[in-house]
C-alpha positions in Angstrom: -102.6 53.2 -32.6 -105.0 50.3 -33.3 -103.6 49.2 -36.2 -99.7 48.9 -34.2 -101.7 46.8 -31.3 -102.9 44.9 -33.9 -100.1 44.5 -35.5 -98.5 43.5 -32.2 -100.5 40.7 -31.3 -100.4 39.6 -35.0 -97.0 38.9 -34.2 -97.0 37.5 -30.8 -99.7 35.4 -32.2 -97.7 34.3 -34.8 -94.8 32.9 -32.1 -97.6 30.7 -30.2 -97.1 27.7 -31.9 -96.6 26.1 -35.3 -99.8 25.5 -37.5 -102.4 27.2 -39.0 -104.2 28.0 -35.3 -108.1 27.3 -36.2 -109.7 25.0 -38.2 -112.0 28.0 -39.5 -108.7 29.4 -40.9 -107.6 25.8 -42.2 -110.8 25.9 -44.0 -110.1 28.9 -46.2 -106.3 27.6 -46.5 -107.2 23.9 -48.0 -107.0 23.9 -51.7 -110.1 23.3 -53.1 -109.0 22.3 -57.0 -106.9 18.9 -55.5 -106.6 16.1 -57.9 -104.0 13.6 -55.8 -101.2 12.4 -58.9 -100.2 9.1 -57.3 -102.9 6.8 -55.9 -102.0 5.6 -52.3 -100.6 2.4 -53.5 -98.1 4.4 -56.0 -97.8 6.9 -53.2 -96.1 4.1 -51.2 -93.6 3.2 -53.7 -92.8 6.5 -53.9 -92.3 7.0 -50.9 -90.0 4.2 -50.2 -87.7 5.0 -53.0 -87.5 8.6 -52.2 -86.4 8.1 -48.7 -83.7 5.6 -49.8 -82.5 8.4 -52.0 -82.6 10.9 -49.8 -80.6 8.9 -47.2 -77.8 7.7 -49.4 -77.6 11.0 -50.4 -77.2 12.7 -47.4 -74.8 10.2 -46.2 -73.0 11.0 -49.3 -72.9 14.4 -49.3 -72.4 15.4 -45.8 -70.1 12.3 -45.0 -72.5 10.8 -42.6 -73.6 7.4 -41.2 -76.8 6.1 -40.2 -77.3 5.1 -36.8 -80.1 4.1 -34.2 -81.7 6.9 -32.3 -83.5 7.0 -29.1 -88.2 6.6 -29.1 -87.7 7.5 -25.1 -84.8 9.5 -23.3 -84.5 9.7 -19.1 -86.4 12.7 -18.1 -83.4 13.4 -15.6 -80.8 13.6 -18.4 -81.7 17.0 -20.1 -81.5 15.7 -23.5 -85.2 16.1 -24.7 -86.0 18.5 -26.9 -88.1 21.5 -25.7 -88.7 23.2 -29.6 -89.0 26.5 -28.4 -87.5 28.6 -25.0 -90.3 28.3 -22.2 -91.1 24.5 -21.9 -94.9 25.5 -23.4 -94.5 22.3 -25.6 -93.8 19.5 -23.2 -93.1 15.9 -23.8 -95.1 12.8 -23.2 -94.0 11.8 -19.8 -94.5 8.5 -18.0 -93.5 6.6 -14.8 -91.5 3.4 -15.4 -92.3 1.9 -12.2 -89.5 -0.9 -13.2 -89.0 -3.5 -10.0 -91.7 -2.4 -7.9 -90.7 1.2 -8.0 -87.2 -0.1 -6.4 -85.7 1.2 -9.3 -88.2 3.7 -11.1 -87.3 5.7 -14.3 -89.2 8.7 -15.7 -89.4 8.3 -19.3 -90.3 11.0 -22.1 -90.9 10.3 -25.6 -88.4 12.5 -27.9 -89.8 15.6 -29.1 -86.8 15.9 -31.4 -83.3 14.0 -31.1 -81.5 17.4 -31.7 -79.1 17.1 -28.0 -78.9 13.0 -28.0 -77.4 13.3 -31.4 -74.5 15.6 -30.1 -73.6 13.0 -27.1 -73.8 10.0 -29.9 -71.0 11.8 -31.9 -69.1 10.8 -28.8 -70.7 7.5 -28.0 -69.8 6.5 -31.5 -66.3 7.9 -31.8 -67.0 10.4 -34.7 -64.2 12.6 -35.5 -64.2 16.3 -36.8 -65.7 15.9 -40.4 -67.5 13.1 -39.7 -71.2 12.9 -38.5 -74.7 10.6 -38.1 -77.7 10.6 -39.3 -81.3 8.8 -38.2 -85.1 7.3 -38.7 -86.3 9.7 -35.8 -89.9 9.4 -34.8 -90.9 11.5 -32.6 -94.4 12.8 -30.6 -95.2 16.5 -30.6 -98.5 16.7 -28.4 -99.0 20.1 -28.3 -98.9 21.1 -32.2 -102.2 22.2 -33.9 -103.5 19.8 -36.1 -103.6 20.8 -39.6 -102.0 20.2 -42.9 -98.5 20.1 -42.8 -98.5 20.1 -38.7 -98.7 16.3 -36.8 -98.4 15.2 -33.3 -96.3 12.8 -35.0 -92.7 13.6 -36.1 -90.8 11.8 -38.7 -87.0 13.4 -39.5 -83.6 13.2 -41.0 -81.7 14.3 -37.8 -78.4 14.5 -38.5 -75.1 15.5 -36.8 -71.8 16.4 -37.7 -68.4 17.1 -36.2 -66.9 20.7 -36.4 -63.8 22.5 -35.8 -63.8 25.7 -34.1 -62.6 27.2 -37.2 -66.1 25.9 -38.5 -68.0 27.7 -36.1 -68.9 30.8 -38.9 -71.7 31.7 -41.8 -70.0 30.1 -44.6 -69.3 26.5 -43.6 -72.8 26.8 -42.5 -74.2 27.9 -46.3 -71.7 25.0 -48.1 -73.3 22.4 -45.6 -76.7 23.8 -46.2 -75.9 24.1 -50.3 -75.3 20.4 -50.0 -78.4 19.3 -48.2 -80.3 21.2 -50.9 -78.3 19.1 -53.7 -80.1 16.3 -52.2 -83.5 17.6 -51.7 -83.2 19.0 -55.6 -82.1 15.6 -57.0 -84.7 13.8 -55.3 -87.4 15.8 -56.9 -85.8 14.6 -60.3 -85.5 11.5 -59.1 -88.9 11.2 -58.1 -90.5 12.9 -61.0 -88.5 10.2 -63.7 -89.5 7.6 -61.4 -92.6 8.4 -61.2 -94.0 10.4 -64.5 -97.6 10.9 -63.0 -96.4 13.7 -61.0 -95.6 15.8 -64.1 -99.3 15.6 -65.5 -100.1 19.0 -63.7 -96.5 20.7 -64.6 -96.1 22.2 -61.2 -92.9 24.3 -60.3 -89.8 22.5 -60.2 -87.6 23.4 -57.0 -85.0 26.4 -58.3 -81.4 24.7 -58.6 -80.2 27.5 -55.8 -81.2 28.1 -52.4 -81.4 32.1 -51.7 -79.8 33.3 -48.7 -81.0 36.0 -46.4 -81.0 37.1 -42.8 -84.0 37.2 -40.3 -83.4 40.7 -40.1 -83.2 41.5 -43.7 -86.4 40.1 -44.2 -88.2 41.7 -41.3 -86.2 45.0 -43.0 -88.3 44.8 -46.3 -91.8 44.0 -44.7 -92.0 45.4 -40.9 -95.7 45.2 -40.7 -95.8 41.7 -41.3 -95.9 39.3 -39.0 -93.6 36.1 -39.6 -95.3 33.7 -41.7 -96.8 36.4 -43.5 -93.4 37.6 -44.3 -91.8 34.0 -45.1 -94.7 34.3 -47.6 -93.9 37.6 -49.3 -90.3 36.5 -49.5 -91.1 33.0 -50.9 -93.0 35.2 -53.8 -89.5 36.5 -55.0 -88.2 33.7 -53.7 -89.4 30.1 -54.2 -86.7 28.1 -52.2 -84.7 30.5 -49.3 -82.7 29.8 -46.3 -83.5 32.1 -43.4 -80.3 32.9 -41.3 -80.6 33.7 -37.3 -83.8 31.5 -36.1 -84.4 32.6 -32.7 -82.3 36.1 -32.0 -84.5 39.2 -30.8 -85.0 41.4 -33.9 -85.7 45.2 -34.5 -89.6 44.8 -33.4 -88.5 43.0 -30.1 -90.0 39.6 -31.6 -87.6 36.4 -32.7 -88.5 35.4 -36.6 -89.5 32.3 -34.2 -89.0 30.9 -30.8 -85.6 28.6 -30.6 -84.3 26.5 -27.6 -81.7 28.2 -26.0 -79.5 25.3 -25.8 -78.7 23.8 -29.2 -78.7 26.1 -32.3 -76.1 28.8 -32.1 -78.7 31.7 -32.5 -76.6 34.7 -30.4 -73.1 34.5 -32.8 -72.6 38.0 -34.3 -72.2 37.8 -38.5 -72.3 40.2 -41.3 -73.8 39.9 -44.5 -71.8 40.1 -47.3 -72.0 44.1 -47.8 -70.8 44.4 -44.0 -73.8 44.9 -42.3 -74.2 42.8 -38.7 -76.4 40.6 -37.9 -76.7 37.3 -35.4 -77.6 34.0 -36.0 -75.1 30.7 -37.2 -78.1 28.7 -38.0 -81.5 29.1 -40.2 -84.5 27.5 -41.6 -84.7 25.8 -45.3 -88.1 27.2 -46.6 -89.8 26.7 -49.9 -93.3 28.1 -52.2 -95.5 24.8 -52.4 -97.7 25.1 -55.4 -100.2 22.4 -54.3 -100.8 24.2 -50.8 -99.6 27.8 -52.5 -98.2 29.1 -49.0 -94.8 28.5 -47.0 -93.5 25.1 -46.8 -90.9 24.2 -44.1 -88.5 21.6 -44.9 -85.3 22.1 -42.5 -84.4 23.4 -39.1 -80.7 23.4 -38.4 -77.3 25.2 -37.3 -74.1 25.4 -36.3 -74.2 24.3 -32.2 -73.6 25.7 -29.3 -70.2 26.0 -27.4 -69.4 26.4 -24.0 -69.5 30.2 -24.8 -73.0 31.1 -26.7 -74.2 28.2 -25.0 -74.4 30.1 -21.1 -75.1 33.4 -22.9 -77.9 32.0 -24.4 -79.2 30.1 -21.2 -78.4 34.1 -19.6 -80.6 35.4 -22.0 -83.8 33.2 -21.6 -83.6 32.9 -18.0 -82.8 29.0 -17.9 -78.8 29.2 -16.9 -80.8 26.2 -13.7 -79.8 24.0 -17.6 -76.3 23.9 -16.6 -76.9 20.9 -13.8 -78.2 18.5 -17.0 -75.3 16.2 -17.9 -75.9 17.1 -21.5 -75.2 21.0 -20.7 -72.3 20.1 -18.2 -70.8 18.2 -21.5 -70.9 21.1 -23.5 -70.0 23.5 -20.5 -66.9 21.6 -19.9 -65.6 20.4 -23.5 -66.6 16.8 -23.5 -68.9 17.0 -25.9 -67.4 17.9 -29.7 -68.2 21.0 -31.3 -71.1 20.2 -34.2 -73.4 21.4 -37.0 -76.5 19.5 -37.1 -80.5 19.6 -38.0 -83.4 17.7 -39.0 -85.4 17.2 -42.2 -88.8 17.1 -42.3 -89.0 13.4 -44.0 -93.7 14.0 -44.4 -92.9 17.5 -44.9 -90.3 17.0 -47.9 -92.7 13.5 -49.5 -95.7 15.9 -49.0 -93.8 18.6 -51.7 -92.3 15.5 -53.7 -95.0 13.5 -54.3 -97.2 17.1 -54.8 -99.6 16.5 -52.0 -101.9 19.0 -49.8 -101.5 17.0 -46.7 -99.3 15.4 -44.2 -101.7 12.6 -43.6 -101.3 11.7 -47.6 -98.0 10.0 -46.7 -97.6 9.4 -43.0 -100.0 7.5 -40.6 -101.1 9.2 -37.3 -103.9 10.8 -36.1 -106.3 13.8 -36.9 -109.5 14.8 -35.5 -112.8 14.1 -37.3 -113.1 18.0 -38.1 -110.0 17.8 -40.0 -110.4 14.3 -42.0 -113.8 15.5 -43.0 -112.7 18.9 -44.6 -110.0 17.2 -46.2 -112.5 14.4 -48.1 -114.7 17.3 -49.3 -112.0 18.5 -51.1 -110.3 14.9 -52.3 -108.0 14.7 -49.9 -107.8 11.3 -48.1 -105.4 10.8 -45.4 -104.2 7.3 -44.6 -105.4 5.7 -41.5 
């Protein structure tokens, strides 16, 4: 009986919030063998010419354009992201008290610009096959601090236009196959570019993505709880793409909390011997052999409709969503049918560039507890 509670609040422990969770846990987590292959100066030319890469080739491969995205959406518009199903992650608000509070606005910085993007398909005209993609920055305040977790965001967020006869598992796996031709090509690209970053002969990313379900994985190990298992699978392995983010599995737990009103997370699917399972979008998730645990580069998914969209709102208790503009455009058909996600631009230069830390290649702050831990072990973090 003890060992089920603790296995129980292992798990609901584990859907509190990204990060590590303590900084006594961080400690045990940092590598302590680090030896940095680019110094920062060579780290910034890296970076630079990896995220020019990486954006022409998404562009190319996904048929998509870049355009401007949103620092600060109208709280009264619905179209902030809340990350996860309760609103425990809020956004930095503020009052814009704009002509003596004659004409105020209530501003949030963007947690993530996962909705906006879907009402810019239509802004911009984009038509089924074509898509977007932006520079988002973004503020998280309520993310532990550690080493591949920041209060500040930096993503490819992209969107695409869908048919209905789109809406299924295997459109979803060719899109995601070719974001992963990208993210593979840039480690070559990077490692010719810069040869430096062979002189430890790490891993090189596998040329294939394996595919599995939440529920298959919580099949194989159903005392773990989710990181824990995303690190067990990773072992077998080393780059996977986790189907159904956010439906209720066997143990009563989500592999992890989703928003209800973006990723299609209800959609009944099989796998490919028959069996069902839910889910029409997933996590890209990779073995880091500088950090040696789970490395998250991607969150994305086919999008809601009008359909999944109130079932999902039914099923976490929010259908009050449904006054927002941005839910009465997808309610009502105004707003095109999509496939869309964002890419982790720290999270995929901390892998290329074989870092142990965020703060290695994006600016932002840290508490002295962290930046201290991370100098004794030769980890300097820019500021």
């Amino acid at each position: 009986m003890a060992k089920l509670k603790n296995e129980v609040l292992d798990k609901k422990a584990d859907l509190a919030g990204p990060g590590i969770g303590s900084y006594e846990e961080l400690e045990k987590v940092l590598p302590t063998d680090y030896v940095p292959l680019l110094d920062p100066k060579e780290t910034q030319r890296a970076i630079t010419a990896v995220k020019r890469y990486i954006e022409d080739g998404l562009c190319r491969e996904l048929n998509l354009m870049r355009v401007e995205v949103p620092l600060i959406v109208d709280a009264e518009s619905g179209v902030n992201d809340y990350l996860d199903r309760d609103g425990s992650r809020g956004p930095v608000t503020f009052h814009i008290a704009n002509d003596h509070d004659a004409h105020p606005i209530d501003g949030q910085v963007v947690q993530a610009a996962t909705k906006w993007k879907r009402i810019a398909l239509q802004q911009f005209g984009m038509k089924p096959g074509e898509g977007l993609v932006t520079d988002m920055r973004a503020v998280r305040k309520d993310y532990f601090l550690d080493h591949d977790h920041s209060a500040y965001v930096d993503q490819w967020d992209w969107e695409k236009v869908i048919t209905a006869d789109e809406r299924n598992l295997d459109f979803l796996t060719r899109t995601v196959e070719g974001i992963w031709k990208v993210l593979k090509g840039a480690e070559d690209f990077a490692l010719d570019a810069f040869p430096d970053l062979e002189k430890k002969r790490l891993p090189r990313l596998p040329e294939k993505l394996a595919f599995l379900h939440a529920e298959e994985i919580l099949d194989r190990f159903p005392d773990l709880p989710r990181k824990a298992r995303e690190n067990a699978i990773l072992k077998d392995h080393p780059a996977v793409f986790i189907y159904g983010i956010g439906w209720t599995l066997k143990d009563v737990y989500p592999h992890e909390m989703r928003a209800a009103d973006y990723d299609d997370w209800v959609t009944q699917t099989h796998t490919q011997d028959g069996r069902v399972m839910h889910g029409l979008n997933g996590d890209i998730l990779v073995w880091n052999p500088v950090t040696r645990r789970r490395h998250e580069l991607s969150s994305m998914g086919v999008r809601v409709n009008a359909e999944t969209l109130k079932k999902q709102l039914e099923l976490t208790h929010q259908l009050h969503f449904l006054k927002y503009p941005y839910h009465q455009g997808i309610a009502n058909g105004t707003l095109p049918l999509s496939i869309g996600g964002g890419i982790g631009q720290s999270r995929v230069l901390m892998l290329l560039l074989r870092k142990a830390h965020l703060g290695e290649v994006s600016v932002t702050v840290w508490p002295k507890v962290l930046k201290e831990m991370c100098a004794k072990r030769n980890i300097h973090v820019i500021e």
